[in-house]
Backbone as ProteinMPNN parsed JSONL, in Angstrom:
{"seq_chain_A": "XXXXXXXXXXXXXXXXXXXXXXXXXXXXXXXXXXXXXXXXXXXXXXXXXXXXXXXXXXXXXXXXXXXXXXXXXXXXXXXXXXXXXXXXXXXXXXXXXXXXXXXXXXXXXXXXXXXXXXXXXXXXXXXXXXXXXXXXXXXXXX", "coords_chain_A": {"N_chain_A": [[63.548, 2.058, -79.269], [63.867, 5.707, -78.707], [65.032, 8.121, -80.919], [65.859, 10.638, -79.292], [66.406, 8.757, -77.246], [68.321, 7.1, -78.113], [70.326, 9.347, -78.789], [71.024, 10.975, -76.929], [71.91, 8.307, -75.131], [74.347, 7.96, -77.13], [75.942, 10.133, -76.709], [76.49, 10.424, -74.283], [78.095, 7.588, -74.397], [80.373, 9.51, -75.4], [81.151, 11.027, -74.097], [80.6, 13.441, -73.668], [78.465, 14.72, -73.241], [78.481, 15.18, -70.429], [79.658, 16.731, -70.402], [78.804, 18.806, -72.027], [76.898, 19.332, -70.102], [78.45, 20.481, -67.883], [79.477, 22.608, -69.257], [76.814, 24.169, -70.029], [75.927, 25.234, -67.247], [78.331, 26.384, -66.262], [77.938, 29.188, -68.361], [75.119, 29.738, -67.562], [76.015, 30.414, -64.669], [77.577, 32.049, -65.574], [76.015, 33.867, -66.805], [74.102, 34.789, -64.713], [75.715, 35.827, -62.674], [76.07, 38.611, -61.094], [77.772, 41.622, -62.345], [78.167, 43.738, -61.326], [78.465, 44.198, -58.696], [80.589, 44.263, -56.578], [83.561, 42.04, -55.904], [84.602, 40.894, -53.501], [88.143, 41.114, -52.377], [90.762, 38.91, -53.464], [92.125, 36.527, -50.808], [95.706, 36.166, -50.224], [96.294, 33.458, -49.458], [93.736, 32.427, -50.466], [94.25, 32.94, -53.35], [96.493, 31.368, -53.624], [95.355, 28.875, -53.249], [93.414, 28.586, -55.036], [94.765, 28.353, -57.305], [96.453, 26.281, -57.202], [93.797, 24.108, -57.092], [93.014, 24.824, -59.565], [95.121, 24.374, -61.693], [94.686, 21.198, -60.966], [92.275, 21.137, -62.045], [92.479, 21.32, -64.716], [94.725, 19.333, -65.356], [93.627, 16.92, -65.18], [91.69, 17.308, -67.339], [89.265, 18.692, -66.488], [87.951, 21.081, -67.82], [85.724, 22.546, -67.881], [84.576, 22.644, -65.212], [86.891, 24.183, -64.178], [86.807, 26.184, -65.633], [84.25, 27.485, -64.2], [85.05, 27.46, -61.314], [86.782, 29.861, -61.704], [85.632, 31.59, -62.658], [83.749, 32.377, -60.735], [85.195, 32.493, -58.169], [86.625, 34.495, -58.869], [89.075, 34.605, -59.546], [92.163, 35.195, -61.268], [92.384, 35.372, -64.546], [94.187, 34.368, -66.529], [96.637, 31.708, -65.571], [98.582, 31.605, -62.683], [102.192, 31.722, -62.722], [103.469, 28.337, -62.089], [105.894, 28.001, -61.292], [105.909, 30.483, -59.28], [104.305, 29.801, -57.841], [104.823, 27.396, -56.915], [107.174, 28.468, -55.132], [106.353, 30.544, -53.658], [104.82, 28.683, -51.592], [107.168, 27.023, -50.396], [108.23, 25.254, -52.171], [110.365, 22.781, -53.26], [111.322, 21.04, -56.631], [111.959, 18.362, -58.675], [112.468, 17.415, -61.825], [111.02, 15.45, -62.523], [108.653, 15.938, -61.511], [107.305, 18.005, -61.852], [105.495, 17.408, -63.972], [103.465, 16.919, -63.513], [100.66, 18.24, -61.796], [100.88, 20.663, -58.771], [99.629, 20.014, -56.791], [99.186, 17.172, -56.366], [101.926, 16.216, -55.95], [102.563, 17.638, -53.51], [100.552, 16.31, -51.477], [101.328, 13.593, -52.056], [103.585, 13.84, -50.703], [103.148, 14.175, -48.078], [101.523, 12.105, -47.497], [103.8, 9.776, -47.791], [105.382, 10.676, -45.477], [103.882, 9.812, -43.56], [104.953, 7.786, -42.129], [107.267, 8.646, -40.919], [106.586, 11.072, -39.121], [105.599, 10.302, -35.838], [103.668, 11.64, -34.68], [100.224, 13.295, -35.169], [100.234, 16.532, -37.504], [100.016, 19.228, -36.497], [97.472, 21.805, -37.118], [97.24, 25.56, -37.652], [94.513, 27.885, -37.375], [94.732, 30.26, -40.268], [95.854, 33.751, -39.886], [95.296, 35.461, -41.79], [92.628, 34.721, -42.937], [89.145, 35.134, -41.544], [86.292, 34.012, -40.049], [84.45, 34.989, -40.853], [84.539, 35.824, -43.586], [83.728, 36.137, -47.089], [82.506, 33.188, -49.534], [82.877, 31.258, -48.272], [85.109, 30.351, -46.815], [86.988, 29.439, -43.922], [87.729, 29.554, -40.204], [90.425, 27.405, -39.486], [90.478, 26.704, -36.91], [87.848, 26.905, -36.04]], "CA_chain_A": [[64.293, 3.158, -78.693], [63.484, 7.036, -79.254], [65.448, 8.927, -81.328], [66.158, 11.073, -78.269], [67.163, 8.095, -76.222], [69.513, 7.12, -79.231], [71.062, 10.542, -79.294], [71.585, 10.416, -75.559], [73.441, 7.072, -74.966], [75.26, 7.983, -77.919], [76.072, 11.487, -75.888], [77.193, 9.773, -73.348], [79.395, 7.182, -74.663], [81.52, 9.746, -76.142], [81.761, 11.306, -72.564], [79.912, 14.634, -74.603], [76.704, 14.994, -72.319], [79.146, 15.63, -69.584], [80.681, 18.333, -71.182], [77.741, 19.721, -72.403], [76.378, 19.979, -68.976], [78.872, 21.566, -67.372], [79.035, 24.29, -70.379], [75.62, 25.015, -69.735], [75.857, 25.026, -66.352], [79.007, 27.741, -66.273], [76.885, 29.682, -69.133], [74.318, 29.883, -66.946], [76.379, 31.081, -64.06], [77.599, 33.659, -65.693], [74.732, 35.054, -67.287], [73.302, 35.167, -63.482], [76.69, 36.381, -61.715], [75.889, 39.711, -61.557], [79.025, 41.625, -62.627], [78.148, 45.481, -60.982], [78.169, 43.819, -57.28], [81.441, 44.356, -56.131], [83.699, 40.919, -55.765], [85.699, 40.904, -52.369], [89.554, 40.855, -52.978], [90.906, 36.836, -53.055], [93.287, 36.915, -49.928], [97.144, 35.345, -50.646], [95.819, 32.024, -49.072], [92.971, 31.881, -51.503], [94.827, 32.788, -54.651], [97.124, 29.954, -54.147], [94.61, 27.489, -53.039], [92.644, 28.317, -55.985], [95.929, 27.914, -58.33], [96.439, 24.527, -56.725], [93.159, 23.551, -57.665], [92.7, 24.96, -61.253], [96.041, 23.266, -62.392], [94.328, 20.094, -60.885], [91.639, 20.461, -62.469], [93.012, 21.088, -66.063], [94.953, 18.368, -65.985], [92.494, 15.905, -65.427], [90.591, 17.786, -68.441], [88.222, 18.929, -66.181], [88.038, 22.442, -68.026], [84.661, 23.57, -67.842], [84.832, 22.956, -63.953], [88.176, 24.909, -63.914], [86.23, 27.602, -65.865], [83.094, 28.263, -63.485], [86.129, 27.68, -60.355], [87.431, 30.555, -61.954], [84.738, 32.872, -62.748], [83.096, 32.642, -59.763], [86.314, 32.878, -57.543], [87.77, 35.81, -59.195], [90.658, 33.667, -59.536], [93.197, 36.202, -62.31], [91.967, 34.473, -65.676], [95.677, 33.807, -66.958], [97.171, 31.105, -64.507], [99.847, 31.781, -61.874], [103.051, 30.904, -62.75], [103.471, 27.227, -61.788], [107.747, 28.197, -60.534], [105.726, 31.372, -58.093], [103.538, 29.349, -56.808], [105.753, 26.573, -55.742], [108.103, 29.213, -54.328], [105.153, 31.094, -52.146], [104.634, 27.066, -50.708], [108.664, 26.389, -50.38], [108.431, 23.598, -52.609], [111.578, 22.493, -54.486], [110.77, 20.31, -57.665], [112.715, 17.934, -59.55], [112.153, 17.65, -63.387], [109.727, 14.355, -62.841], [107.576, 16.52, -60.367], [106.677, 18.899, -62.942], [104.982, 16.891, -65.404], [101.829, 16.631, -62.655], [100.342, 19.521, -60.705], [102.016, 20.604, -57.17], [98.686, 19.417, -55.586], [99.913, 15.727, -56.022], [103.577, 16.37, -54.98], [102.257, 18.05, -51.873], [99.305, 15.007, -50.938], [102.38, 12.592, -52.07], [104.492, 14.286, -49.682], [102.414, 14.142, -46.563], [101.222, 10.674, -47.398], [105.112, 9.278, -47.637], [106.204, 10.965, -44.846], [103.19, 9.561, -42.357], [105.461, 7.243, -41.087], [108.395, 9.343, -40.752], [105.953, 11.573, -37.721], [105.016, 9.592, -34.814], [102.513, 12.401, -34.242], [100.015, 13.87, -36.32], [100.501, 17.405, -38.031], [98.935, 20.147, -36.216], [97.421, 22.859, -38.296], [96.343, 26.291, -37.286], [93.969, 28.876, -38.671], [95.701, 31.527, -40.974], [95.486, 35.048, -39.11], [94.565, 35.914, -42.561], [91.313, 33.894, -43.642], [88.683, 34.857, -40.697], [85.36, 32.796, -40.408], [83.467, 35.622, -41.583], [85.027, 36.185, -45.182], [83.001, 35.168, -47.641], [83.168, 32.344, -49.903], [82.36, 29.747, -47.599], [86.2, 30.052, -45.648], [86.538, 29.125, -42.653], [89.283, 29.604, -39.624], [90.296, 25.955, -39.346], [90.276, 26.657, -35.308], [86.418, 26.926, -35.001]], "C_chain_A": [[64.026, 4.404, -79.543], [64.555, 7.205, -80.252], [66.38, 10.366, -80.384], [67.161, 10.529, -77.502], [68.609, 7.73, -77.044], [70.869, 8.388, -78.995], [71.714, 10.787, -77.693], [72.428, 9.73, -75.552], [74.156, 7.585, -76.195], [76.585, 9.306, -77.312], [77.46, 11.078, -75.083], [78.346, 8.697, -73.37], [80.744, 7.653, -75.082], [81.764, 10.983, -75.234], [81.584, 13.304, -73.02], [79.038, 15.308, -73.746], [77.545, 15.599, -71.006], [79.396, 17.08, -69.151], [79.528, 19.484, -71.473], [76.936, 20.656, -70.562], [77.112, 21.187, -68.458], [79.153, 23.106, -68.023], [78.408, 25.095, -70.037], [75.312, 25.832, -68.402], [76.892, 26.816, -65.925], [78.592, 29.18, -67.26], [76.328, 30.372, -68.272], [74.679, 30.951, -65.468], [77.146, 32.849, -64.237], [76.729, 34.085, -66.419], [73.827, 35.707, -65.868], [74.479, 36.006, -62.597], [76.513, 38.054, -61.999], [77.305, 40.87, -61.193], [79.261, 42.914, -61.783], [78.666, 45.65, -59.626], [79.973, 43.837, -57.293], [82.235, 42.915, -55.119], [84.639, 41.57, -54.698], [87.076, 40.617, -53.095], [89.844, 39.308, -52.366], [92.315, 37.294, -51.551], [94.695, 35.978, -50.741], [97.187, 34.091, -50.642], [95.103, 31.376, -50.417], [93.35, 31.756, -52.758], [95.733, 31.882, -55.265], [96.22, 28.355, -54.053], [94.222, 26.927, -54.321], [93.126, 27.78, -57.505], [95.836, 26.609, -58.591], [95.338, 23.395, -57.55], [92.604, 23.564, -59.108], [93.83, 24.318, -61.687], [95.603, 21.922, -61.77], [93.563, 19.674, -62.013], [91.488, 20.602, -64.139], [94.177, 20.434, -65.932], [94.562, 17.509, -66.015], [91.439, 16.466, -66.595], [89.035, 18.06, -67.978], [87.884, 20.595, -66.126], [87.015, 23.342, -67.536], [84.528, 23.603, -66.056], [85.934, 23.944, -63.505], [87.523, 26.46, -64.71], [85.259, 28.553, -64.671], [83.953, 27.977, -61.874], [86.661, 29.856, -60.822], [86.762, 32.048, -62.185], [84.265, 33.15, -61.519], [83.665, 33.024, -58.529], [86.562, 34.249, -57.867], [88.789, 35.536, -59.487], [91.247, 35.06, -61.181], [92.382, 34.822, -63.926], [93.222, 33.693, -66.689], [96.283, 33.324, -65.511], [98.347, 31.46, -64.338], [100.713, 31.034, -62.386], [103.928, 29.989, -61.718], [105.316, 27.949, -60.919], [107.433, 29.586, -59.345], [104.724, 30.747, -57.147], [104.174, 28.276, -55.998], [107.049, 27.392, -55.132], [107.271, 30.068, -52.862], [104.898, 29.873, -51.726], [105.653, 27.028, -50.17], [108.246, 25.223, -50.344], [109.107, 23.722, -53.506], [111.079, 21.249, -55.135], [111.864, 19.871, -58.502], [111.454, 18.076, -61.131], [110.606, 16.747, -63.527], [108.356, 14.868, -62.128], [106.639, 17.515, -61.346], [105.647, 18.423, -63.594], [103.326, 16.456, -64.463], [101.343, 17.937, -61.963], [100.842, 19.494, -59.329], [101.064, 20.17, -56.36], [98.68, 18.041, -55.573], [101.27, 15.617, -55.357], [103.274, 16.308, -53.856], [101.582, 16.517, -51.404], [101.053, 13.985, -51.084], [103.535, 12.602, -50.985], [104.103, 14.295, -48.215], [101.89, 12.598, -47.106], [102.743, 9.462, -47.277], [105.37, 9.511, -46.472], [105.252, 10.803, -43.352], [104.238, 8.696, -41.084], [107.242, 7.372, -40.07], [108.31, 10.48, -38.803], [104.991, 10.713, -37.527], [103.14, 10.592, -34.83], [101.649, 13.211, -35.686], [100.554, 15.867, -36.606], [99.409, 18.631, -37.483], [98.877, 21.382, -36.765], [96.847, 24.029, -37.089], [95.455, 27.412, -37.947], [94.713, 30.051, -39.316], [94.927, 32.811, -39.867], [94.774, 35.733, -40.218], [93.427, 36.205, -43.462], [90.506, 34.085, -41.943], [87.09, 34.377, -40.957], [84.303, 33.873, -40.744], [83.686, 36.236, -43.205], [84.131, 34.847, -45.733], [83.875, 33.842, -48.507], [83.258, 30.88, -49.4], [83.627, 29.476, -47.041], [85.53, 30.274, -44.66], [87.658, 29.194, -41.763], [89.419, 28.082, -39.346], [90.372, 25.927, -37.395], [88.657, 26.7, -34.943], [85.526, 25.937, -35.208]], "O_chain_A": [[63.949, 4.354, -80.771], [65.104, 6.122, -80.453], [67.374, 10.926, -80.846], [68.213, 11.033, -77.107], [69.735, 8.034, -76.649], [72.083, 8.19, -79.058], [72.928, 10.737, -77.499], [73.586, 10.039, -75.832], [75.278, 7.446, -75.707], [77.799, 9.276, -77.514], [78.676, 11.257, -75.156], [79.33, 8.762, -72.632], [81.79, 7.013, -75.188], [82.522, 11.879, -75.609], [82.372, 14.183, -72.671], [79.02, 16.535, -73.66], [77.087, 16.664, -70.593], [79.367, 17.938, -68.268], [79.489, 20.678, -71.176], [76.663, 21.787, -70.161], [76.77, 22.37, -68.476], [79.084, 24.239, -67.546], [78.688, 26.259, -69.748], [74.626, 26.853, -68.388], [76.448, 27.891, -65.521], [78.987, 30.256, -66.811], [76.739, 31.504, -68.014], [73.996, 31.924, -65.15], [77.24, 33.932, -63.66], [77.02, 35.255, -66.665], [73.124, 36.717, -65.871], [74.056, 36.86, -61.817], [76.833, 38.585, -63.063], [77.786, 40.971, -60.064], [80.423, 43.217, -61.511], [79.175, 46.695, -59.22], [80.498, 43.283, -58.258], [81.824, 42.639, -53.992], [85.321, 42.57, -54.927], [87.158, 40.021, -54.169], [89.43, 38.733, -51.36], [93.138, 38.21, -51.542], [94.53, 35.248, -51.719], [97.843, 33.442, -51.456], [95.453, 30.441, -51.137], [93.017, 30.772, -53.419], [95.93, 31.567, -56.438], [96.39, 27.247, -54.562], [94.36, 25.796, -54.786], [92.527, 27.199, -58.41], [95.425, 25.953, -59.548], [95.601, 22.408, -58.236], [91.968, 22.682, -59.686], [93.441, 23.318, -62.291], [96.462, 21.137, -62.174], [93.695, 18.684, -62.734], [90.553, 20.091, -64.755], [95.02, 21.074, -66.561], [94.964, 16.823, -66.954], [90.332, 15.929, -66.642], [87.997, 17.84, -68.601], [87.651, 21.278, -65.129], [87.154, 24.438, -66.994], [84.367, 24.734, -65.597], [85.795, 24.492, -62.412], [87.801, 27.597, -64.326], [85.387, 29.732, -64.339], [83.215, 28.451, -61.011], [86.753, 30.787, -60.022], [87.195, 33.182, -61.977], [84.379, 34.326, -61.175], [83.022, 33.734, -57.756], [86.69, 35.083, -56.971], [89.577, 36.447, -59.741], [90.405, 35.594, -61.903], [92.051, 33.637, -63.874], [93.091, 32.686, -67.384], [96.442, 34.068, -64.543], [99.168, 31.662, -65.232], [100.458, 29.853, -62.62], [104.728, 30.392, -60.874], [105.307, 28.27, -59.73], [108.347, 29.878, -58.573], [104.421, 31.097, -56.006], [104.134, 28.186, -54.771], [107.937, 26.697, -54.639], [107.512, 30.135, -51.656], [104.289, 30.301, -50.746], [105.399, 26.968, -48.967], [107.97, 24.416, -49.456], [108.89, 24.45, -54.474], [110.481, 20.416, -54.455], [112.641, 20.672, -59.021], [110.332, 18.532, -61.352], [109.582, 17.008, -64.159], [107.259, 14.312, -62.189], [105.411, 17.586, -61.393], [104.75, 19.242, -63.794], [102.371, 15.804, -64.884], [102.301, 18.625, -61.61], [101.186, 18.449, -58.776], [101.392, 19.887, -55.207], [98.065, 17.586, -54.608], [101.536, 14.969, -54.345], [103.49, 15.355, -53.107], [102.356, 15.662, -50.974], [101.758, 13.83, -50.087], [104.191, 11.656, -50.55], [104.928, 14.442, -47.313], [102.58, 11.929, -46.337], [102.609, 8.394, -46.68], [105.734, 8.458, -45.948], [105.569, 11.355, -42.298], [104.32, 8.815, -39.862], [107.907, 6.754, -39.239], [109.119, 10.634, -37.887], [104.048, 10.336, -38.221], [101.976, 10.211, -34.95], [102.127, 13.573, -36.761], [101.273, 16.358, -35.735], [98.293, 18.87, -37.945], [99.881, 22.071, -36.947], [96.27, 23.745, -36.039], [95.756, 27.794, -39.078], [95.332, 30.781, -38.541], [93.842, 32.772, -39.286], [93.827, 36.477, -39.964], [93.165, 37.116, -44.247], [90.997, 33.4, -41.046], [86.7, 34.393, -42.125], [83.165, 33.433, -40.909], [82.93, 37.027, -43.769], [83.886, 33.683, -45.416], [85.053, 33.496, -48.416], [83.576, 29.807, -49.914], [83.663, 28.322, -46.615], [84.456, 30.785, -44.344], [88.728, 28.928, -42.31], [88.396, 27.527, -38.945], [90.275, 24.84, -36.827], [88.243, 26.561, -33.792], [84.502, 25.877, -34.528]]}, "name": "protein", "num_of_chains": 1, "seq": "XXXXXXXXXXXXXXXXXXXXXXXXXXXXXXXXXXXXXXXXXXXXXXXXXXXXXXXXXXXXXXXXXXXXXXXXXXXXXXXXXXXXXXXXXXXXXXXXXXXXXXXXXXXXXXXXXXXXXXXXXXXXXXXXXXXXXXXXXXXXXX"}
């Protein structure tokens, strides 16, 4: 075995190589994001979505993903406070609810309560997200 390959698996057992990638990876994106270009404003939708999912994905310690989420979004670089964002949802939270992100509550809350509606849950597109904003939204009607 190389010296290389050594230094590798060793990388990798200590769940390092991972990390490293994605580093490089958000690095990389921003050295290419070019900063002069004028970023569209996040709509109200997106700024909580994107909440939702950056407190997901720092608490699974998935930082450097929650970094290049964040750069590349526009997302505010100091996170929303967790008690305005579950108030723009109307979601009330006991003490044990806290200690996880509101994007499990919520999923936990529509998965409990399948058998509560006969019927499923019909969604429609926000008036405010239309299928030509960038970003890769979409109106969920088309």
């Amino acid at each position: 075995m190389s010296l290389g390959q050594a230094l590798r698996e060793t990388l990798e057992a200590r769940g390092v190589l991972g990390q490293l990638k994605a580093r490089i990876r958000a690095e990389v994106f921003s050295a290419l994001d070019d900063e002069s270009a004028p970023r569209p404003p996040l709509s109200h939708e997106n700024l909580l979505i994107n909440e939702l999912i950056r407190e997901y994905l720092e608490f699974n310690k998935y930082r450097y993903t929650a970094s290049v989420l964040t750069a590349e979004s526009g997302q505010p670089e100091v996170p929303l406070d967790r008690e305005f964002v579950a108030s723009e949802l109307n979601v009330a939270e006991d003490s044990s609810a806290k200690a996880v992100p509101l994007l499990y509550g919520l999923l936990h809350h529509f998965l409990s309560s399948k058998g509560e509606h006969k019927g499923k849950l019909f969604l429609r597109g926000s008036a405010t997200v239309s299928s030509q904003e960038p970003h890769g939204h979409r109106n969920a009607e088309s």
